[in-house]
C-alpha positions in Angstrom: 13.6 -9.6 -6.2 13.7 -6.0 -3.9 10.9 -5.9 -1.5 7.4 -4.2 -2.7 6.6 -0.2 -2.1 3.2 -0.8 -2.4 0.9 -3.4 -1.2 -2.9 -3.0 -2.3 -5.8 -4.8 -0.5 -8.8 -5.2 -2.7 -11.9 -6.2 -0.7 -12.3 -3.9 1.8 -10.2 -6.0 4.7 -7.5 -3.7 6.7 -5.2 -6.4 7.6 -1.9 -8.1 5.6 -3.0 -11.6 6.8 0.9 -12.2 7.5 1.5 -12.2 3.7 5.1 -11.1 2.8 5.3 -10.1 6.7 8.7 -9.3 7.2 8.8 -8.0 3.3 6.2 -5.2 3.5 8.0 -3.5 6.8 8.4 -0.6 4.8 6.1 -0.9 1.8 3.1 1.8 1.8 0.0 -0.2 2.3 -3.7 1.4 0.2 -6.6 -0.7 0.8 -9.8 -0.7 -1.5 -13.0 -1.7 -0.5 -13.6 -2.5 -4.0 -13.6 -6.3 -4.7 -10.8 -8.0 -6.8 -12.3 -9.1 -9.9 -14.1 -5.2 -10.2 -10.3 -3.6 -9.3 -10.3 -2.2 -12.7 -7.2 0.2 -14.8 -9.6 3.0 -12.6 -9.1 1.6 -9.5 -5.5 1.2 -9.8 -4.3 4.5 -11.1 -6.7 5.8 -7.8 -4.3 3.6 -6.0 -1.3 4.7 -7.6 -1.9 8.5 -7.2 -2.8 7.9 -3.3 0.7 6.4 -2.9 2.4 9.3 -4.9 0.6 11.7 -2.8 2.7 10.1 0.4 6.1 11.1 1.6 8.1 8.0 1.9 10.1 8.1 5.5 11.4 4.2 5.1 11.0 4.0 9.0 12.6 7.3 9.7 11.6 9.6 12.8 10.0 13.2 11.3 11.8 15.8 12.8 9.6 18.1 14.7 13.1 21.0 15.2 
């Protein structure tokens, strides 16, 4: 199984909790302060268009040249 992109946190906590620690070194994290059982189709597509909005660097340095 490859290693997630994305990791959502429902609930409103900023933290991973050390779940799938070493997997998510690379994964784009969203966190939502809404709480699990309301994360509806809504609040996932919200979810899904903040990570498409993000440029993925996969632990890369940005040049500044």
């Amino acid at each position: 199984m490859p290693d997630p992109d994305l990791l959502i946190r429902t609930g409103g906590e900023k933290r991973i909790s050390n779940f799938l620690l070493w997997q998510l070194a690379y994964s784009e994290m969203v966190f939502s302060d809404c709480l699990w059982p309301d994360f509806d189709r809504e609040e996932f597509l919200s979810a899904l268009s903040e990570y498409q909005m993000r440029e993925r660097r996969y632990g890369a340095l940005v040049s500044t040249g």
